[in-house]
KELUM-789094 format. One record per residue: residue number from 1; chain; z, x, y of N, C-alpha, C in turn. Coordinates in pm, whole numbers, plus 50000, padded with zeros to 5 digits. Layout:
  pos  unit    n.z    n.x    n.y   ca.z   ca.x   ca.y    c.z    c.x    c.y
  NUM     A      Z      X      Y      Z      X      Y      Z      X      Y
...
// end
This chain:
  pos  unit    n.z    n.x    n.y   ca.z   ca.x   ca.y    c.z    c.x    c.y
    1     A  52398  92835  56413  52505  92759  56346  52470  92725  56202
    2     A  52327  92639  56173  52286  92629  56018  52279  92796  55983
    3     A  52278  92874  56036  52285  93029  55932  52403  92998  55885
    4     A  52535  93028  55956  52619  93050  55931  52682  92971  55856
    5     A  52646  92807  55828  52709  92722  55763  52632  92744  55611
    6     A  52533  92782  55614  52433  92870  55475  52521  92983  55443
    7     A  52553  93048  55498  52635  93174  55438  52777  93156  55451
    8     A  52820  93090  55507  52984  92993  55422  52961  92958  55292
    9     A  52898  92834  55283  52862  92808  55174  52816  92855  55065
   10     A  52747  93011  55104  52732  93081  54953  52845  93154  54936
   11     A  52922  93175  55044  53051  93226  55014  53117  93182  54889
   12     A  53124  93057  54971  53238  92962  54834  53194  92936  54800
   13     A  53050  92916  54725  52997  92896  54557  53055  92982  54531
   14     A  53040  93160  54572  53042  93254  54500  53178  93296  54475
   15     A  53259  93243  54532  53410  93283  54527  53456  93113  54398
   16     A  53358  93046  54412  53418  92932  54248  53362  93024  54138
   17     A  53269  93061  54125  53159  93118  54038  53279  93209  54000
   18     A  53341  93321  54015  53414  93443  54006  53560  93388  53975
   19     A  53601  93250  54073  53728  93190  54019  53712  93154  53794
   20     A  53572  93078  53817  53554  93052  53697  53542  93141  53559
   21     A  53473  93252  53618  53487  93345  53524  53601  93426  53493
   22     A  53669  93455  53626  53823  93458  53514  53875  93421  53469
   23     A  53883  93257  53480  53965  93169  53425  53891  93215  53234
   24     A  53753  93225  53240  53736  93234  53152  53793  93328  53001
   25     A  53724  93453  53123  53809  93569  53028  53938  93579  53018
   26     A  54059  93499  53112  54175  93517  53066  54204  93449  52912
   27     A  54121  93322  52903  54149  93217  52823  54019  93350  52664
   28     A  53952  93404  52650  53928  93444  52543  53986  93565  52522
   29     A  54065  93644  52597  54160  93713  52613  54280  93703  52548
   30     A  54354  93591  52498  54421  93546  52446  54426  93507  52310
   31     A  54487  93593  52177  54506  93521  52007  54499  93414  52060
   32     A  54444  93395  51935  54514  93271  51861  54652  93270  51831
   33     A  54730  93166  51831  54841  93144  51749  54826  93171  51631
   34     A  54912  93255  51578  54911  93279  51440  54770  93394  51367
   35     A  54737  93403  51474  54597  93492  51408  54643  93609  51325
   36     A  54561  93608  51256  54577  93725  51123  54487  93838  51172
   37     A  54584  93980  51196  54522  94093  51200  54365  94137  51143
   38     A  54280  94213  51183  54158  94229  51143  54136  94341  50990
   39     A  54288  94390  50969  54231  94505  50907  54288  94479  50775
   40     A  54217  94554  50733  54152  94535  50584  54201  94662  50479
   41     A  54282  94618  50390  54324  94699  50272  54266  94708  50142
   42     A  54311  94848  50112  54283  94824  49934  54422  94900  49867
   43     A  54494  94828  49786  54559  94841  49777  54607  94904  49620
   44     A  54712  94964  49546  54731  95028  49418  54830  94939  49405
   45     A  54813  94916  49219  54939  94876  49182  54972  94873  49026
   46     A  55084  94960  49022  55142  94970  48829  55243  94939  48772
   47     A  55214  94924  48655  55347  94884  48596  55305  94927  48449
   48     A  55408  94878  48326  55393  94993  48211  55319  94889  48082
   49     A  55331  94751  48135  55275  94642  48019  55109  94668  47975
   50     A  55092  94662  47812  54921  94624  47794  54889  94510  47895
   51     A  54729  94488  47890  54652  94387  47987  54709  94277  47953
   52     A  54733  94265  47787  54747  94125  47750  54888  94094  47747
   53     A  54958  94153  47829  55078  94075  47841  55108  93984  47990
   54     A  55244  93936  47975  55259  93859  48080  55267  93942  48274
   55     A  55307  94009  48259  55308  94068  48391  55175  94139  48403
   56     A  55119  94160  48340  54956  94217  48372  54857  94111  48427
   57     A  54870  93953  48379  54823  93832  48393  54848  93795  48534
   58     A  55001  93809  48550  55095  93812  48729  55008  93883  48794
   59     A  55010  94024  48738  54931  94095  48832  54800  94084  48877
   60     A  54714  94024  48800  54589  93932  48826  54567  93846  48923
   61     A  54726  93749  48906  54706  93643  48962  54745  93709  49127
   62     A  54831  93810  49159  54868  93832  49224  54725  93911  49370
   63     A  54652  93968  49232  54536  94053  49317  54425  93900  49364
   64     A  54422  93811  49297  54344  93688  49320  54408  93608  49452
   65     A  54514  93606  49436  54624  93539  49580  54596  93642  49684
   66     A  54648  93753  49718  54585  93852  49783  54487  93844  49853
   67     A  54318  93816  49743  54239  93843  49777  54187  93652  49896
   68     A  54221  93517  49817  54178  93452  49912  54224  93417  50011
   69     A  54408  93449  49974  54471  93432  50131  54427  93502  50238
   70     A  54409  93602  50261  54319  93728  50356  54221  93757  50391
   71     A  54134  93595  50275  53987  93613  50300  53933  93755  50287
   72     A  53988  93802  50182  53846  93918  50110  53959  94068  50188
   73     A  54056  94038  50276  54093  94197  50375  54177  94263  50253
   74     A  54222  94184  50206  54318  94282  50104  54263  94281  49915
   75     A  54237  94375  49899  54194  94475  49813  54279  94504  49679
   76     A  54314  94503  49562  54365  94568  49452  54336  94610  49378
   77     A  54377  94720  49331  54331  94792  49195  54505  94783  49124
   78     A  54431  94774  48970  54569  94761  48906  54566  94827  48782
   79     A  54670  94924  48768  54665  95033  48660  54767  95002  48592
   80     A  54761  94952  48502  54855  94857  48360  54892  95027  48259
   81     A  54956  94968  48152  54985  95075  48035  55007  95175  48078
   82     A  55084  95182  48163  55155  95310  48233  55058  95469  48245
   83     A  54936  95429  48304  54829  95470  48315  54867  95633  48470
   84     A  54977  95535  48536  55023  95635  48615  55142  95723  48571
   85     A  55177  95642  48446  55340  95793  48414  55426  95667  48386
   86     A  55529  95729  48385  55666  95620  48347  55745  95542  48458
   87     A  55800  95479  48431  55814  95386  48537  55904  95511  48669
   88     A  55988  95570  48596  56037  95716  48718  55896  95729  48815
   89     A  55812  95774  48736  55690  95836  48792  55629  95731  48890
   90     A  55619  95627  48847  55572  95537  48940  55665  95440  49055
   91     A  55800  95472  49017  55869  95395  49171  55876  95507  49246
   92     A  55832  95667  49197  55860  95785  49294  55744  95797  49381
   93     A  55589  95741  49302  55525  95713  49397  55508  95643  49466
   94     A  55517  95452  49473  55581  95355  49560  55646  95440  49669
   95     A  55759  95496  49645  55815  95543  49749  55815  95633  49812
   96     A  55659  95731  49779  55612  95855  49876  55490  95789  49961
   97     A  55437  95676  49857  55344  95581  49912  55221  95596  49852
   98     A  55207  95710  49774  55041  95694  49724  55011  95591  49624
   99     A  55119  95522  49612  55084  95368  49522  55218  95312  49592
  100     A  55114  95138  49632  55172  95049  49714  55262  94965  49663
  101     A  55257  94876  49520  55275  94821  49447  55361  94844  49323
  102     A  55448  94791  49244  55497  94815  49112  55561  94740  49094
  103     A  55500  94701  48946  55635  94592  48869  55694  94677  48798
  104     A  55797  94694  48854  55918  94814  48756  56059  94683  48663
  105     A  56093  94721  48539  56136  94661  48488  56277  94644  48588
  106     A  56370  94570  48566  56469  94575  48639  56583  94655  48533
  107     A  56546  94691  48396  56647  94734  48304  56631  94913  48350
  108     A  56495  94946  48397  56492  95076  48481  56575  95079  48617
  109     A  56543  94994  48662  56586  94969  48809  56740  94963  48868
  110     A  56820  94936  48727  56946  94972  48731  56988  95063  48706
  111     A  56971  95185  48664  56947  95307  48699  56969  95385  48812
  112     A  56873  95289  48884  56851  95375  49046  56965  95315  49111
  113     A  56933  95153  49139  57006  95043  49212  57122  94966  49126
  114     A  57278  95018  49103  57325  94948  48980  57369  94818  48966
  115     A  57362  94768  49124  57315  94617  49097  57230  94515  49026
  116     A  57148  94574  49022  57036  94528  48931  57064  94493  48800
  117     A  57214  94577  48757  57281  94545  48624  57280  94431  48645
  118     A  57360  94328  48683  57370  94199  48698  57290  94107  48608
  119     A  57155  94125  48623  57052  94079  48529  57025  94049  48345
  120     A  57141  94153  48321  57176  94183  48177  57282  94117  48155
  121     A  57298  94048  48236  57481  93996  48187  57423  93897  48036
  122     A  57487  93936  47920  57445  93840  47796  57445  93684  47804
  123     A  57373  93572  47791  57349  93497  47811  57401  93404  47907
  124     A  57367  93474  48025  57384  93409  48150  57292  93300  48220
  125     A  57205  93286  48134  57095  93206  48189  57042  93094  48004
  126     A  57055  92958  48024  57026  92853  47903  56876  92906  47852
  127     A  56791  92917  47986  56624  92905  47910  56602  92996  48045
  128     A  56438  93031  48028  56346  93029  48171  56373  93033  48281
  129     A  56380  92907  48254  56365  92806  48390  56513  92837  48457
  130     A  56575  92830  48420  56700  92825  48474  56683  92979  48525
  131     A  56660  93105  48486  56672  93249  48506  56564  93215  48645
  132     A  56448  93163  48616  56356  93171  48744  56436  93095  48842
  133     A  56490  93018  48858  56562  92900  48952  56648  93022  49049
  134     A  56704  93124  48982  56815  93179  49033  56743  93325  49078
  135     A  56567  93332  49082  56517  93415  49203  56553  93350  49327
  136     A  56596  93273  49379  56587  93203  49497  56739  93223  49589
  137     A  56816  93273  49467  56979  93294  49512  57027  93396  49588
  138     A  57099  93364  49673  57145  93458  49802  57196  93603  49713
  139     A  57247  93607  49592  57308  93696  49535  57164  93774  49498
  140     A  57053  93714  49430  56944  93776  49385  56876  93866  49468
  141     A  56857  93791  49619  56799  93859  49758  56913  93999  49789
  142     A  57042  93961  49765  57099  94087  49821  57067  94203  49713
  143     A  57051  94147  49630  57010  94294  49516  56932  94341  49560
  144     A  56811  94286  49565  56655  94345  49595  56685  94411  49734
  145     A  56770  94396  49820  56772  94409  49954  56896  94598  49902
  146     A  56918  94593  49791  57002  94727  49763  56891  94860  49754
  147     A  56745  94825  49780  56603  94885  49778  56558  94945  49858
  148     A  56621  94886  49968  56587  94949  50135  56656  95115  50131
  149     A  56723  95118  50117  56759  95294  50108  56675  95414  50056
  150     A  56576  95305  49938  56525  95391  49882  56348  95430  49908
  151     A  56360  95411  50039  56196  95374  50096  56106  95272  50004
  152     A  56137  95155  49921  56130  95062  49882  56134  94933  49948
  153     A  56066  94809  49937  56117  94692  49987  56028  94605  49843
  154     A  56204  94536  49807  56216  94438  49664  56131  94318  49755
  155     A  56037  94270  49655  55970  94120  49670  56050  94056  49643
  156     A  55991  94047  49531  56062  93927  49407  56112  93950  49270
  157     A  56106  93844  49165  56133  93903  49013  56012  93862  48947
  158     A  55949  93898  48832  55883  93810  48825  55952  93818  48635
  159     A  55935  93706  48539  55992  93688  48439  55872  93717  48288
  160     A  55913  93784  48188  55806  93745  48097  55928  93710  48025
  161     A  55948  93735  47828  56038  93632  47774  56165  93704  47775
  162     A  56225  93631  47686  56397  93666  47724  56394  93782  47566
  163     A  56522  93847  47608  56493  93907  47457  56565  93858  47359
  164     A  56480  93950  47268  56480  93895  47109  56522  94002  47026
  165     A  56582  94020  46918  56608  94103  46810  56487  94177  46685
  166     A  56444  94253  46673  56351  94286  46553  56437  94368  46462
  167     A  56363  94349  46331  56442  94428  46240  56348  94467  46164
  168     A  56345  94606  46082  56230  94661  45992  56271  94583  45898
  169     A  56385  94572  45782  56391  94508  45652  56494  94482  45604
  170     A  56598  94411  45729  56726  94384  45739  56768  94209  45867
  171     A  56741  94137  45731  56782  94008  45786  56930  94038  45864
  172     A  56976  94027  45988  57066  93998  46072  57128  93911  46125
  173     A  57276  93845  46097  57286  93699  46090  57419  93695  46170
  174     A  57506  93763  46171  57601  93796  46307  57575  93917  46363
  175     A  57653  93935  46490  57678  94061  46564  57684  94189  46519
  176     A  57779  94167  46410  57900  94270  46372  57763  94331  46209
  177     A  57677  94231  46223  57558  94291  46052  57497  94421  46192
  178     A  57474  94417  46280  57448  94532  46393  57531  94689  46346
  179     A  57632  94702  46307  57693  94802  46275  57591  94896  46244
  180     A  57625  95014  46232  57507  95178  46191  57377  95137  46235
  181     A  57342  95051  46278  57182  95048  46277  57159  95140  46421
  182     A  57013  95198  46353  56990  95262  46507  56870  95153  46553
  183     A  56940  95190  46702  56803  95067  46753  56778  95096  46861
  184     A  56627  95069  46896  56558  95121  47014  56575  95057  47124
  185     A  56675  95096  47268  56696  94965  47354  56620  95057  47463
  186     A  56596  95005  47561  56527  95021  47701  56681  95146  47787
  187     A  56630  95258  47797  56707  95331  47877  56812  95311  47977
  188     A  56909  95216  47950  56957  95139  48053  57096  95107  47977
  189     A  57174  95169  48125  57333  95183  48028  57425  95056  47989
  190     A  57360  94905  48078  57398  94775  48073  57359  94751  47944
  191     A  57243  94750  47891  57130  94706  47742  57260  94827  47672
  192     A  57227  94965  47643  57312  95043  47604  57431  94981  47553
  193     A  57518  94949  47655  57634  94920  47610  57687  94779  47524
  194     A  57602  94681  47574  57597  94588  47514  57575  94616  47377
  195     A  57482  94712  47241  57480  94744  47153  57564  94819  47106
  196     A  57596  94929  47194  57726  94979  47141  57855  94917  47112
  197     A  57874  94795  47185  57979  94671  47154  57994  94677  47043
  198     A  57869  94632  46991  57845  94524  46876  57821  94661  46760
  199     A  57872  94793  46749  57825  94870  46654  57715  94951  46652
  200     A  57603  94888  46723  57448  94952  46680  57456  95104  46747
  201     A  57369  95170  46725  57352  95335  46786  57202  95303  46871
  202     A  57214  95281  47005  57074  95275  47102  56985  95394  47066
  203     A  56881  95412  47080  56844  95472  47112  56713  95466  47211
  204     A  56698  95546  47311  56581  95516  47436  56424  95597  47365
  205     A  56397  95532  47284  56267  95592  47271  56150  95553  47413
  206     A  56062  95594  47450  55927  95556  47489  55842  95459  47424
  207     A  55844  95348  47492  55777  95220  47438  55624  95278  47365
  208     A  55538  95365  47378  55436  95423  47290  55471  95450  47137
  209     A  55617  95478  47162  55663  95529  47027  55704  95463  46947
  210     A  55721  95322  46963  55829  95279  46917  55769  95200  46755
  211     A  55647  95173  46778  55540  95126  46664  55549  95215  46536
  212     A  55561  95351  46550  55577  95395  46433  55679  95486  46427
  213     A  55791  95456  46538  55947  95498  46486  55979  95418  46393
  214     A  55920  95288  46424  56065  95164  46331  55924  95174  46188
  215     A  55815  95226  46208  55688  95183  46049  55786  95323  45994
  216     A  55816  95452  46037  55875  95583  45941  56021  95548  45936
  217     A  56085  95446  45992  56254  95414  45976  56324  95550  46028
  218     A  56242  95568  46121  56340  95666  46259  56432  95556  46300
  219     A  56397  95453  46358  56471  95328  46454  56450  95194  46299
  220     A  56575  95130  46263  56628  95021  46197  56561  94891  46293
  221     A  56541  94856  46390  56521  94800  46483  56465  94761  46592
  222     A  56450  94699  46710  56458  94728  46858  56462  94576  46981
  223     A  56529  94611  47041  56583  94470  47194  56403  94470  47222
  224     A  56357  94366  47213  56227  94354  47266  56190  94188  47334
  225     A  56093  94177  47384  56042  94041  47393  55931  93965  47306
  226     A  55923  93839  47319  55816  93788  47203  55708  93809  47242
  227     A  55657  93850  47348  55535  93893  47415  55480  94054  47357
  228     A  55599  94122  47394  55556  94276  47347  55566  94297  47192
  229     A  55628  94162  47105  55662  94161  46986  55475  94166  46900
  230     A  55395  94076  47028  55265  94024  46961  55175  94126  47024
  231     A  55193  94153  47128  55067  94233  47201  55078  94349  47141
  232     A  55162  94443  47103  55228  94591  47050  55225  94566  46898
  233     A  55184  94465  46845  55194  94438  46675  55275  94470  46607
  234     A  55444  94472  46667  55557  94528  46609  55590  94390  46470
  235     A  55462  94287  46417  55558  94218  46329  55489  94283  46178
  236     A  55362  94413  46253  55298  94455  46114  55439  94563  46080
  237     A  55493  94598  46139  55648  94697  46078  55812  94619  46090
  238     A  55784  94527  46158  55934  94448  46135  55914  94337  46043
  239     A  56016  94309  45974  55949  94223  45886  56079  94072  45934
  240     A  56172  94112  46038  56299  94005  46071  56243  93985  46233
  241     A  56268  93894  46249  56326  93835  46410  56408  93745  46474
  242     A  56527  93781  46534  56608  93742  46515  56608  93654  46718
  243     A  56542  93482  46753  56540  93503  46871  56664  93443  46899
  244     A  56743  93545  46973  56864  93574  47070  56870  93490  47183
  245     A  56723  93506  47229  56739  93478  47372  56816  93523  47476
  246     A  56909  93643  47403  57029  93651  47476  57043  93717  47640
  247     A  56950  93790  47684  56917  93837  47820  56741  93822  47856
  248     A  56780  93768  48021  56663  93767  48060  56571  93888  48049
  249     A  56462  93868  48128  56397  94037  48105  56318  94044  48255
  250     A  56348  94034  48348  56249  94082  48439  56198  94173  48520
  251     A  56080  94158  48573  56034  94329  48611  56075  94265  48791
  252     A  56090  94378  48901  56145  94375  48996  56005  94439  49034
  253     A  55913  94311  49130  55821  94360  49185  55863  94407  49361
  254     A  55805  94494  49387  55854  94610  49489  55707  94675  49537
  255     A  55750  94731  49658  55597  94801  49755  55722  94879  49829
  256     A  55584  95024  49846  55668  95072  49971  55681  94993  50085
  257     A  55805  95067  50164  55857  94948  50273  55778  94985  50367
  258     A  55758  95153  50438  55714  95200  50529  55572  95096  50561
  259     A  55524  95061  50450  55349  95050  50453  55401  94858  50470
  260     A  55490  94812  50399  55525  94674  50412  55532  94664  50570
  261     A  55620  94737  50651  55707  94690  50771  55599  94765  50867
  262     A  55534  94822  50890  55413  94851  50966  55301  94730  50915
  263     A  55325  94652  50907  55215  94536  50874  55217  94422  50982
  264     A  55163  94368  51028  55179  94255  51126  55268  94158  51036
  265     A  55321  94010  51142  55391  93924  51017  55278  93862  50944
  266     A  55158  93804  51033  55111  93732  50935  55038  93831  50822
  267     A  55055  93951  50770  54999  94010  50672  55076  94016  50579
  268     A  55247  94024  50634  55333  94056  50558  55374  93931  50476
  269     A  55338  93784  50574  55337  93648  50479  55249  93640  50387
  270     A  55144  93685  50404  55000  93674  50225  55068  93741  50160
  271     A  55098  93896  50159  55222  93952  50078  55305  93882  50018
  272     A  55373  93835  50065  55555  93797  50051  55465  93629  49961
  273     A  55381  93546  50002  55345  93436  49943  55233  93441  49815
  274     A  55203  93572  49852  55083  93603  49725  55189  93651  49584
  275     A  55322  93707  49606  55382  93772  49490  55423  93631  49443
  276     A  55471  93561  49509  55566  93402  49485  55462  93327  49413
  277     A  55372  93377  49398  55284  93242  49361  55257  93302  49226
  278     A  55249  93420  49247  55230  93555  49096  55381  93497  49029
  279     A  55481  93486  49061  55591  93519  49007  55595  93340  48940
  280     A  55552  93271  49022  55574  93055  48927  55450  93068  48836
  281     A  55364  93155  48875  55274  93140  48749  55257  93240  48661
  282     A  55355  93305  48647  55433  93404  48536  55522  93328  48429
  283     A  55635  93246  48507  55749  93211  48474  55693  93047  48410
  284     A  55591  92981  48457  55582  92840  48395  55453  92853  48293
  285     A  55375  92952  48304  55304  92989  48182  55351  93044  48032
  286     A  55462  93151  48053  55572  93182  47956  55666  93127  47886
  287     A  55695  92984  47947  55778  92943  47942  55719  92839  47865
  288     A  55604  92770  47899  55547  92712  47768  55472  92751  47639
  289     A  55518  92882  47619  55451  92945  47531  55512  93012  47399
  290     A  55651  92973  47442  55773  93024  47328  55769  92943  47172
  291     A  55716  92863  47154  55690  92812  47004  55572  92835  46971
  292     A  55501  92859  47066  55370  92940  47013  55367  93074  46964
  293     A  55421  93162  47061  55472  93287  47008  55571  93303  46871
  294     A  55582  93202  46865  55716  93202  46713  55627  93181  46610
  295     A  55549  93073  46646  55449  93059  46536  55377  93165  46463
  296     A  55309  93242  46615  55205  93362  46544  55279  93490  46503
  297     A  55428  93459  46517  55499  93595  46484  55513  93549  46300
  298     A  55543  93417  46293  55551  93358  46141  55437  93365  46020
  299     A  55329  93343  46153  55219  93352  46041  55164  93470  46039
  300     A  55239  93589  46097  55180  93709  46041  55213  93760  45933
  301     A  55384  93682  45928  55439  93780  45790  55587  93791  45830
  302     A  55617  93753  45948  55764  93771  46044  55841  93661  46017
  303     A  55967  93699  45977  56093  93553  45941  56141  93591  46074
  304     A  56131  93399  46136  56174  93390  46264  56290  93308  46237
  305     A  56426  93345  46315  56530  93276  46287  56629  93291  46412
  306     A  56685  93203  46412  56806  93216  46527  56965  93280  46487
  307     A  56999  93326  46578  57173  93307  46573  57252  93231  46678
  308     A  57400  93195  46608  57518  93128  46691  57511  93167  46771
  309     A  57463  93147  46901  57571  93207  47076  57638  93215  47044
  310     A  57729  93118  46997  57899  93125  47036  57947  93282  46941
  311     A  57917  93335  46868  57942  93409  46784  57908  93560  46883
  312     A  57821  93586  46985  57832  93681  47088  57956  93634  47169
  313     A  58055  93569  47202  58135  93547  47320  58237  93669  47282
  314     A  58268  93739  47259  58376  93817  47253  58290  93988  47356
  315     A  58143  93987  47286  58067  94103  47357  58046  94014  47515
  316     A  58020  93902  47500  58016  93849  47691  58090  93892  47717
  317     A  58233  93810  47709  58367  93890  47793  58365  93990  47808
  318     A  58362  94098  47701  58353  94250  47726  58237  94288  47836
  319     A  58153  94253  47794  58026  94277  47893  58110  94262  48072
  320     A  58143  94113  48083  58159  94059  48272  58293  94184  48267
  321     A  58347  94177  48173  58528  94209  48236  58468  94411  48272
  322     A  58381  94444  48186  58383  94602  48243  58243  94630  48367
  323     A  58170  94545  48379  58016  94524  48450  58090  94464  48610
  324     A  58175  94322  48589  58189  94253  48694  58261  94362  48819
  325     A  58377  94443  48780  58464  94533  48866  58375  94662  48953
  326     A  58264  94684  48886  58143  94776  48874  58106  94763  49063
  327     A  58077  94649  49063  57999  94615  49207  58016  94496  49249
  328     A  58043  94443  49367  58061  94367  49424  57973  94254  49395
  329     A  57828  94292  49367  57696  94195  49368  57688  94141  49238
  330     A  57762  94207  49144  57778  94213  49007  57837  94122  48938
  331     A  57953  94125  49017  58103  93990  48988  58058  93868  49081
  332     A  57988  93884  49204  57911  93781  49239  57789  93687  49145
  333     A  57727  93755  49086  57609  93726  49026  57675  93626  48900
  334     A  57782  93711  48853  57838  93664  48706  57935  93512  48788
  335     A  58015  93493  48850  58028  93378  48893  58005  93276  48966
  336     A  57845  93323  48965  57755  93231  49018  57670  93147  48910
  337     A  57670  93202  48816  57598  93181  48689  57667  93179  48568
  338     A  57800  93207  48590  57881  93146  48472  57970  93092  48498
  339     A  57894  92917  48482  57905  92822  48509  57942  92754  48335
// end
C-alpha cells in the first residue's frame, strides 16, 4: 500500500511539474502588445536640393527619427543634389523600388498626379504656418492618397520657403513690368501658366543651369525660394528680389508602397511618425528664418523689396476660375483655403 501511495504521489508531482511548464511556455509564447518586428533595414533616399538647404536638413532629421525610434533597425542613406537623376528618374525608381524614399517637389508631382496642382493656387496661404497647418486637411490627405495608383504611398509635405521673384537687372514693381521677360519657372503647367497670365515667357531650364543662364541673360529672371536664392548664389547674378511670397513650395515626401504595406504596423508607425517630426522641424525652423535670409540676400549686393498682393487678384481669379473646374480636389482645396 505505502508503494503505491509513493508512486501516486510521484504521479501528481509529475503531472503539476508538466502542468507548470506549459503554462509556462504558453505565456513566453505570446508578443508583447505592441511589439516591434525584429527586422532591420537600410534604407535609400533622394531628392534634388544642395546639403545646405532646407529639405536636406528634413532629411537628416528624418534619418535621425528613423534611426532612435527603431532603436538602431532602420538604416538611411541619403543622396541629395540629384545625385540619382531628375526628379522623373527618381519617383521612377521609388516606384520600381530600388530607392525607398523621395522628396519630390510637388510642382513635379503635378505632372504625374494633377491634383497636386492645388498647391500653386497664388496666394492661398498668409505665411508658413498657415500652409503647414493645412498638411493636416482632409483635402491634403486625399491628394497624397491620388499616389496609390502609381506604386507610390504619399507621407506627408514637408515645406522650405514660399516663392520669391529674382531679377538679373530689372527692378519689378507690378505684374504687368513681367511682360517679354523670359523666366525660368519649375516645369509645371500650374507655375507655367500663372506667368504666362502675367506676360512673362517660362521657361523650364534644369536647376544646374540656371546660375549662368540668368549671369549670360539667356533667362531675365526666375520663380525661386530664399533658400535656393542663398545656397545656389543666384544674388552674385540677380541683382532684384522681389519677395512675393506668392505660392507655397513643397516637396511631397513619398516611399514605395509595395515595401511601405508589407511592413508590420508598428514599423509602418516610426515611418509615418519619423517623416511628421521631419516635416514640424522643416516648417518651424524656416519659418523663423525669413528676415534672416533677406538680410544676407541684402548684404550681398541684392535689393530686397516687396509687392501689393492686391495688385495679383485679377491672375488669382484667373488662376481658381481655369485650375478649380480641372479636378474635383482642386475646387475643394481652393474653397477650403479661400477664406
Amino acid at each position: 500500500m505505502m508503494g503505491l501511495r509513493k508512486l501516486g504521489l510521484i504521479f501528481v508531482t509529475f503531472l503539476l511539474v508538466l502542468t507548470a511548464a506549459a503554462c509556462g511556455n504558453d505565456t513566453d509564447a505570446k508578443p508583447a502588445s505592441g511589439s516591434e518586428s525584429g527586422e532591420k533595414y537600410t534604407f535609400k533616399l533622394a531628392h534634388i536640393t544642395p546639403t545646405d538647404h532646407m529639405w536636406h536638413k528634413a532629411a537628416e532629421k528624418f534619418k535621425e527619427e528613423l534611426d532612435k525610434r527603431s532603436d538602431g533597425r532602420m538604416k538611411l542613406e541619403i543622396y541629395p543634389a540629384s545625385q540619382l537623376g531628375t526628379e522623373a528618374d527618381m519617383v521612377q525608381q521609388i516606384s520600381s523600388g530600388s530607392v525607398d524614399f523621395g522628396f519630390i517637389t510637388a510642382a513635379y508631382m503635378s505632372s504625374r498626379a494633377p491634383a497636386f496642382t492645388a498647391w500653386f493656387a497664388p496666394y492661398a496661404f498668409k505665411d508658413l504656418e498657415a500652409a503647414n497647418a493645412a498638411r493636416d486637411s482632409e483635402v491634403a490627405k486625399k491628394i497624397l492618397g491620388t499616389l496609390d495608383d502609381q506604386g507610390l504611398k504619399g507621407l506627408d509635405y514637408l515645406f522650405a520657403g514660399n516663392r520669391v521673384m529674382l531679377f538679373k537687372d530689372k527692378e519689378v514693381k507690378k505684374p504687368e513690368d513681367l511682360k517679354g521677360l523670359s523666366f525660368r519657372v519649375t516645369p509645371s503647367p500650374p507655375l507655367q501658366d500663372f506667368y504666362k497670365s502675367m506676360g512673362a515667357s517660362p521657361e523650364s531650364l534644369p536647376l544646374p543651369e540656371v546660375y549662368a543662364a540668368i549671369q549670360t541673360g539667356v533667362i531675365d529672371g526666375m520663380d525661386m525660394d530664399l533658400d535656393a536664392s542663398i545656397t545656389n548664389k543666384y544674388y552674385e547674378v540677380a541683382k532684384y528680389g522681389a519677395v512675393t511670397n506668392h505660392m507655397v513650395w513643397p516637396a511631397v515626401a513619398m516611399m514605395n508602397k509595395e515595401e511601405y504595406e508589407k511592413m508590420s504596423d508598428s514599423d509602418k508607425k516610426i515611418i509615418d511618425e519619423s517623416i511628421k517630426a521631419a516635416a514640424e522641424y522643416a516648417v518651424k525652423t524656416r519659418s523663423g528664418q525669413e528676415e534672416e535670409f533677406k538680410k544676407t540676400l541684402s548684404d550681398a549686393g541684392m535689393k530686397i523689396y516687396e509687392i501689393d498682393q492686391t495688385l495679383f487678384d485679377p491672375y488669382i481669379k484667373q488662376f481658381d476660375e481655369k485650375y478649380g473646374p480641372t479636378d474635383p480636389l482642386i475646387q475643394e482645396f481652393i474653397d477650403t483655403f479661400r477664406k
